[in-house]
Backbone as JSON, one array per atom type, in Angstrom:
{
  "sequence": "XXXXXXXXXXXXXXXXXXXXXXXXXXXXXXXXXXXXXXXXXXXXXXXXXXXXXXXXXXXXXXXXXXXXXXXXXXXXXXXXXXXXXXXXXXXXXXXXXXXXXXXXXXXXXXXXXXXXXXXXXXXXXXXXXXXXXXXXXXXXXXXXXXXXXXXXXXXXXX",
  "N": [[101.84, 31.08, -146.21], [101.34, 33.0, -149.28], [100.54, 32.07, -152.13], [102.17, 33.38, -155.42], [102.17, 32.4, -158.19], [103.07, 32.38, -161.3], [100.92, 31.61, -164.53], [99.82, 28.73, -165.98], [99.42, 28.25, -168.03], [101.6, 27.39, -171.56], [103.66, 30.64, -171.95], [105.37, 33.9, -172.64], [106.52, 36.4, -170.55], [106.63, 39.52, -170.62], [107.08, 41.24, -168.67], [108.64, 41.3, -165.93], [111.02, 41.38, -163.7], [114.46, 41.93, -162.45], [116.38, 41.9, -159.74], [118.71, 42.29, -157.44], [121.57, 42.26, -155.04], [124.39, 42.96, -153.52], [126.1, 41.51, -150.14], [127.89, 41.67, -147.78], [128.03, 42.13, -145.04], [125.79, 40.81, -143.44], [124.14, 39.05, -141.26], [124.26, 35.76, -141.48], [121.67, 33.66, -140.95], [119.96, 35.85, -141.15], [119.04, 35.79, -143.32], [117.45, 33.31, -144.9], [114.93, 34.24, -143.6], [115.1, 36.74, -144.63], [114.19, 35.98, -147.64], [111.85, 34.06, -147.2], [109.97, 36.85, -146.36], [110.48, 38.12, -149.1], [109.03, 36.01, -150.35], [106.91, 35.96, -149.37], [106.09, 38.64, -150.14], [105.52, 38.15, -152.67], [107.13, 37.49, -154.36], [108.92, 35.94, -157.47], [110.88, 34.23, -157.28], [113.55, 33.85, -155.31], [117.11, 33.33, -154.76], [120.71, 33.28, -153.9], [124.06, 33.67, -153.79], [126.91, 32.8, -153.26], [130.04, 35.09, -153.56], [132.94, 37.28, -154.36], [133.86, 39.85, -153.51], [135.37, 43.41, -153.17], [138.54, 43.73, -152.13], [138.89, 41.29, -151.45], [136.52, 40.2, -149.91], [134.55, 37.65, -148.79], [131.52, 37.32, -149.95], [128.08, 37.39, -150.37], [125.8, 37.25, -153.06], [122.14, 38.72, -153.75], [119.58, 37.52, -155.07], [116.43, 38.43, -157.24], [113.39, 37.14, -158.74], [110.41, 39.21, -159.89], [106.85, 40.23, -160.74], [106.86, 44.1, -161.93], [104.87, 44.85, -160.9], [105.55, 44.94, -158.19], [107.85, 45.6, -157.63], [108.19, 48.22, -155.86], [107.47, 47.08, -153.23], [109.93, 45.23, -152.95], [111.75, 46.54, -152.86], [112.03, 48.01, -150.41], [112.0, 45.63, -148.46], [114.05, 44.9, -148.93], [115.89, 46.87, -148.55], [115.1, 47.63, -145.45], [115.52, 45.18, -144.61], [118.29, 44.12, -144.75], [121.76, 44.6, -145.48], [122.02, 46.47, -147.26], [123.09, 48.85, -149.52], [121.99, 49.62, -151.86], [120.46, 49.06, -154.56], [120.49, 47.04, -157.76], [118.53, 46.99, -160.61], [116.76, 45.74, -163.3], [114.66, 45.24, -166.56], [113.38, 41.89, -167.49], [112.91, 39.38, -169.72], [110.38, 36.41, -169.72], [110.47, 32.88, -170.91], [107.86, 30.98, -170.09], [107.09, 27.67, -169.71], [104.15, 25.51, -170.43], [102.6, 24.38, -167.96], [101.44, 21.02, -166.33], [100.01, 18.94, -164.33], [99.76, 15.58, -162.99], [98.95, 12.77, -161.54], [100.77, 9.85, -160.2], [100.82, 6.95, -159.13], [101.85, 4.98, -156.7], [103.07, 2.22, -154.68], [103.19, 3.73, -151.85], [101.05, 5.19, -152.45], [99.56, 7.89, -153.96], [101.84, 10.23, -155.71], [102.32, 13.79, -157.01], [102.91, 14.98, -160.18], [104.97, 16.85, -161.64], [104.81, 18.17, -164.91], [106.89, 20.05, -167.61], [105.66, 21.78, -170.36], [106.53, 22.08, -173.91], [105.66, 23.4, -176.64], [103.57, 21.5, -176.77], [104.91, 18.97, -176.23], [105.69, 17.26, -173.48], [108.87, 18.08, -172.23], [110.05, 18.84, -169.35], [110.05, 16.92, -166.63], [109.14, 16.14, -163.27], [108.8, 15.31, -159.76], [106.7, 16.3, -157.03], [108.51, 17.21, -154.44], [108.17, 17.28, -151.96], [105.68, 15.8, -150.89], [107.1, 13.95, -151.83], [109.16, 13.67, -150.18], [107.64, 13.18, -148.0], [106.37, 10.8, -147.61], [108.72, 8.62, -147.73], [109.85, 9.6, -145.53], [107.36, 8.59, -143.91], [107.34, 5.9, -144.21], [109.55, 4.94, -143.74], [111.95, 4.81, -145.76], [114.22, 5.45, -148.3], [114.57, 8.74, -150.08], [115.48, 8.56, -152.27], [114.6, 6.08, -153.17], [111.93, 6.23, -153.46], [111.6, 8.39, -155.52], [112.28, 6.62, -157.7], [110.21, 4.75, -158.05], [108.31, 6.54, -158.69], [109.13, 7.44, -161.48], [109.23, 4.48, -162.44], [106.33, 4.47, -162.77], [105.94, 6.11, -164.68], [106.91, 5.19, -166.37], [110.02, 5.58, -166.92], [113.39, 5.33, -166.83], [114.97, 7.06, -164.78]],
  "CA": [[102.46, 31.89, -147.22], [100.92, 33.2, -150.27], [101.23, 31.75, -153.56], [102.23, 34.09, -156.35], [102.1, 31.45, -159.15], [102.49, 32.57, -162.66], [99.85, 31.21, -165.13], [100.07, 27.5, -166.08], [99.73, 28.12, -169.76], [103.13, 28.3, -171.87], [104.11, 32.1, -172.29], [105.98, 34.86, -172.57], [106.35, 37.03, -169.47], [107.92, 41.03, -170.34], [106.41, 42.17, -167.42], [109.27, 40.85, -165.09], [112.18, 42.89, -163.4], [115.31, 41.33, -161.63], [116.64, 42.73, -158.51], [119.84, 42.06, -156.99], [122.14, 43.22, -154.15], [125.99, 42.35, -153.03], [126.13, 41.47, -149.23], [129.05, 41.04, -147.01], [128.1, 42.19, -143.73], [125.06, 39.94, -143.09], [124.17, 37.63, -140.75], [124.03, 34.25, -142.38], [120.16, 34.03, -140.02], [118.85, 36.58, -141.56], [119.31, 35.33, -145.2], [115.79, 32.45, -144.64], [114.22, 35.17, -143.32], [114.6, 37.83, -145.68], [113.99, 35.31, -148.24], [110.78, 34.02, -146.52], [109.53, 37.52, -146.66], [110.5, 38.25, -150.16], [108.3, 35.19, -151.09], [105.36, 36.33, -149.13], [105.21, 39.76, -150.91], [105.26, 38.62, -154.47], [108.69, 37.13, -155.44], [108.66, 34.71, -158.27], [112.28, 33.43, -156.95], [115.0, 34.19, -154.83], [118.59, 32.97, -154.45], [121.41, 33.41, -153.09], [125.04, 32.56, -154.48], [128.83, 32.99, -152.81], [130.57, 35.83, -154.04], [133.96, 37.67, -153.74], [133.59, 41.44, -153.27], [136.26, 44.3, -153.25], [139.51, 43.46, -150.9], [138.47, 39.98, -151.43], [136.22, 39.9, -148.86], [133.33, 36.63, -148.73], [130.47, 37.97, -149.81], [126.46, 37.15, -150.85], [124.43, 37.9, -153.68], [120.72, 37.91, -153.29], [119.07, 38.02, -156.59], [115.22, 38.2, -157.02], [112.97, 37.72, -159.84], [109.15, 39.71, -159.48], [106.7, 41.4, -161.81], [106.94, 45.0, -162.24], [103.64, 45.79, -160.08], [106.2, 44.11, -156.79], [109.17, 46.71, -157.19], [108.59, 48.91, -154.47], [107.53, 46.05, -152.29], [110.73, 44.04, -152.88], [112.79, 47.45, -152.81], [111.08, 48.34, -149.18], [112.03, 44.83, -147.59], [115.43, 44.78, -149.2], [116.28, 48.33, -147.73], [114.88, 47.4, -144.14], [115.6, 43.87, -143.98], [119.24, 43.74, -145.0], [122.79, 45.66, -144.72], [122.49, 46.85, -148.89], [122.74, 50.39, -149.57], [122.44, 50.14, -152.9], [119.8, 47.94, -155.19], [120.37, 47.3, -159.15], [117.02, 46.03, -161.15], [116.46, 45.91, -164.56], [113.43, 44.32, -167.06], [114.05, 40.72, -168.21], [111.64, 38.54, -170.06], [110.6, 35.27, -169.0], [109.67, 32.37, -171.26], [107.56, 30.04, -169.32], [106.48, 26.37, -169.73], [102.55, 25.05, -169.96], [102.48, 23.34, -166.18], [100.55, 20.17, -166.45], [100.17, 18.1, -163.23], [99.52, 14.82, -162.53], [99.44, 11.53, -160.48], [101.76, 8.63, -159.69], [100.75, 5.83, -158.31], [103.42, 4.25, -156.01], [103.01, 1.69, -153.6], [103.28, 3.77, -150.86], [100.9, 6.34, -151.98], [99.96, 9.15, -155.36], [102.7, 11.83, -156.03], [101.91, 14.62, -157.84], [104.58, 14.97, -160.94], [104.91, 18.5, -162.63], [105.48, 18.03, -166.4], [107.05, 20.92, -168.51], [105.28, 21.27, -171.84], [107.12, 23.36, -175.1], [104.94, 23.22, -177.98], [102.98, 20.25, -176.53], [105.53, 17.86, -176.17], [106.35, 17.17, -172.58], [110.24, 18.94, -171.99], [110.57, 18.83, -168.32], [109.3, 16.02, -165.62], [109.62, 16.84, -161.76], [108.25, 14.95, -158.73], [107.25, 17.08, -156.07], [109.66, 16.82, -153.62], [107.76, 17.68, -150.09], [105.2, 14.76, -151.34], [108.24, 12.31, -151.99], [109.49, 13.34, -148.8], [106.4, 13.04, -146.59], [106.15, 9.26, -148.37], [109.96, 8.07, -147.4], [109.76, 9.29, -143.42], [106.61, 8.25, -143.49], [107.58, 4.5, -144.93], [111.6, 4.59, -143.66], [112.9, 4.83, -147.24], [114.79, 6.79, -148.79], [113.96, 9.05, -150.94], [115.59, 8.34, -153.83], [113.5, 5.22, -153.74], [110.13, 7.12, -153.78], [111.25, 9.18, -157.08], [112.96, 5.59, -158.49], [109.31, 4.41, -157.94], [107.87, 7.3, -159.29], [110.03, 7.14, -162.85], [109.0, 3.44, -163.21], [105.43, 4.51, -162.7], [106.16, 7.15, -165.6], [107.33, 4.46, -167.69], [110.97, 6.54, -167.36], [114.46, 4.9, -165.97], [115.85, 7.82, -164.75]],
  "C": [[101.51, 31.95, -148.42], [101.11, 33.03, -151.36], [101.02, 32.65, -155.02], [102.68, 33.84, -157.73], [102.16, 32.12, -160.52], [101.42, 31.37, -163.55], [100.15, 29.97, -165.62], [100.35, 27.2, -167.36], [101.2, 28.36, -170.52], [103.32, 30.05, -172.17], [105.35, 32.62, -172.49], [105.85, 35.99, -171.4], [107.58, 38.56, -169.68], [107.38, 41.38, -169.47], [107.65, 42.43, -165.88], [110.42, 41.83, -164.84], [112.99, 41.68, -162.18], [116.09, 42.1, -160.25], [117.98, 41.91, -158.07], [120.61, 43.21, -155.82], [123.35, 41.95, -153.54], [125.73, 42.45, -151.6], [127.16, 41.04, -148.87], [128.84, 41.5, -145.33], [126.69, 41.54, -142.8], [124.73, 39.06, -141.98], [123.79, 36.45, -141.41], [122.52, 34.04, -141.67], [119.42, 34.7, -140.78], [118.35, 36.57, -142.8], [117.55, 34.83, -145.11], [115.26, 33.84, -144.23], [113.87, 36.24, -144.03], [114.2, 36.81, -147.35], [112.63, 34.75, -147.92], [109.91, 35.23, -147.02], [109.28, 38.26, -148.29], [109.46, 37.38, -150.96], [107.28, 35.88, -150.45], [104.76, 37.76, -149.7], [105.17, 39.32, -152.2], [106.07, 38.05, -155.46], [108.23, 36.0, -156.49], [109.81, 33.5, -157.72], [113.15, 34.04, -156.59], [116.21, 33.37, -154.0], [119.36, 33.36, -154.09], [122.66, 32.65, -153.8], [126.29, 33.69, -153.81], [129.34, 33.82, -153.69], [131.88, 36.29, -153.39], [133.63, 39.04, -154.08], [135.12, 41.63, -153.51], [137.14, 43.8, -151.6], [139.19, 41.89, -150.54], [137.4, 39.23, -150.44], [134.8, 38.64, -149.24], [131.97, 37.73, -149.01], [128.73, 36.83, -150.02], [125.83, 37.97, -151.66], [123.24, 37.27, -153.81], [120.31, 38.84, -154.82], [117.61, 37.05, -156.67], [114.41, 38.04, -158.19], [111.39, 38.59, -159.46], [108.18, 40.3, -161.01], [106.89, 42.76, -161.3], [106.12, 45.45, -161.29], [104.77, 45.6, -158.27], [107.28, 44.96, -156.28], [109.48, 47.5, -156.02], [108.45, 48.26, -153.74], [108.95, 45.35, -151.98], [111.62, 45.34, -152.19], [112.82, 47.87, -151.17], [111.69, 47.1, -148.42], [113.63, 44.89, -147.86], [116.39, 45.67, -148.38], [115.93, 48.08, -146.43], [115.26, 46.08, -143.69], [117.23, 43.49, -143.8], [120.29, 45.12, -144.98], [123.08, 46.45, -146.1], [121.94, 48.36, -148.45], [122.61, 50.75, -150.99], [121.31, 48.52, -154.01], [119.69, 48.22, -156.76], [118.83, 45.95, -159.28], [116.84, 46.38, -162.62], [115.11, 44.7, -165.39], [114.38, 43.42, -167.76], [112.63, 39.79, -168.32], [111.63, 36.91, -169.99], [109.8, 34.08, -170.03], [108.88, 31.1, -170.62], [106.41, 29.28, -169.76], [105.37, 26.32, -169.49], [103.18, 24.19, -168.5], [101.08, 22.57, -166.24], [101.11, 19.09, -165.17], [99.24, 16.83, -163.02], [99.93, 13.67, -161.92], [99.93, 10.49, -160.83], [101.31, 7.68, -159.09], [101.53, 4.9, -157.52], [102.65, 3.47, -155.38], [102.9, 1.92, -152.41], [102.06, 5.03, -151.25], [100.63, 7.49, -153.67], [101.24, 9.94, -154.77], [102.56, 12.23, -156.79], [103.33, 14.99, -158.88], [104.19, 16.49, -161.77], [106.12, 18.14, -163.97], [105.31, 19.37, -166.98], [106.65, 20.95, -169.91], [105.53, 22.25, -172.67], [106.06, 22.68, -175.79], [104.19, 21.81, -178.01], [103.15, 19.56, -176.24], [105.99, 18.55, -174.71], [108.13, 17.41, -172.44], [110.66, 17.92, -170.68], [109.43, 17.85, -167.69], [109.48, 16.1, -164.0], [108.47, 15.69, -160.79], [107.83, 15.99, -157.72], [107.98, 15.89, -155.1], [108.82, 16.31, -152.44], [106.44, 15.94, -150.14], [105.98, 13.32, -151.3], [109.07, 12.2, -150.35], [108.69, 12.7, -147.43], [106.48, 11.19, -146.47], [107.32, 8.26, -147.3], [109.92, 8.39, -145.56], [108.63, 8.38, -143.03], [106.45, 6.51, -143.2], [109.32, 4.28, -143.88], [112.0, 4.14, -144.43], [113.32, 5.39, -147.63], [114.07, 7.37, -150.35], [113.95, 8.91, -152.24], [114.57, 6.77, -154.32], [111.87, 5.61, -154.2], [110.66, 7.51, -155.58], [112.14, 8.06, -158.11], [111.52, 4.3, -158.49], [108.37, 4.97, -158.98], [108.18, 7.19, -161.03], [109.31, 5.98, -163.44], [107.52, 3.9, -163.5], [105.12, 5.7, -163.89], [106.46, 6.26, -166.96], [108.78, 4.97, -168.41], [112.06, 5.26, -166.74], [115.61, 5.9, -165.54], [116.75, 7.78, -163.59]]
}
């Protein structure tokens, strides 16, 4: 898959456009899949959240974020991939965090930690996951011990 990373530095992002579409006649299957593809043209992020439609019926909304250059791409997979006849999108601006990454030292191993930075000061702290996971099968631990490893090794008790 192709990574369509915004820029690491903090910003401002008007360039961005949201996309959305109500589903109820779906296969639950084809959801990963059109999701999958949505990431490989361009998406910044797409979800998926339980809805109730008209006549109460179960539904799905799939809601995308992209820049602006991605529109007809997203609009193109949305329309062929899925049962929507009908796609709302509008511009929405995005303020996004400096991304500063570095290592952990555990016992079993570095993990790479993604720290959120506002105005210099570290915000947000993140483990990767797929890293903490690889660690714990790899060891037979769980995972919450890897990122209760990780924390101390942060000098955090979270």
């Amino acid at each position: 898959m192709v990574s369509h990373l915004p820029p690491s530095n903090e910003h401002i992002d008007d360039h961005m456009i949201k996309m959305e579409v109500n589903l109820d006649d779906i296969p639950g299957e084809w959801l990963g899949y059109v999701m999958d593809l949505l990431f490989e043209a361009g998406a910044n992020d797409v979800f998926y959240t339980p809805i109730y439609m008209k006549k109460n019926r179960p539904g799905v909304l799939l809601q995308l974020l992209c820049s602006q250059k991605h529109i007809n791409t997203m609009k193109e997979i949305l329309f062929k991939e899925t049962t929507t006849l009908g796609i709302r999108y509008y511009p929405l601006t995005v303020h996004r965090l400096e991304r500063v990454f570095r290592k952990v030292i555990t016992e079993w191993g570095p993990v790479t930690v993604k720290e959120g930075m506002y105005n210099g000061q570290v915000v947000q702290c993140a483990p990767e996951f797929e890293e903490c996971k690889s660690i714990a099968r790899l060891h037979d631990i769980p995972v919450k011990k890897v990122y209760e490893m990780v924390w101390k090794g942060l000098g955090r008790e979270e």
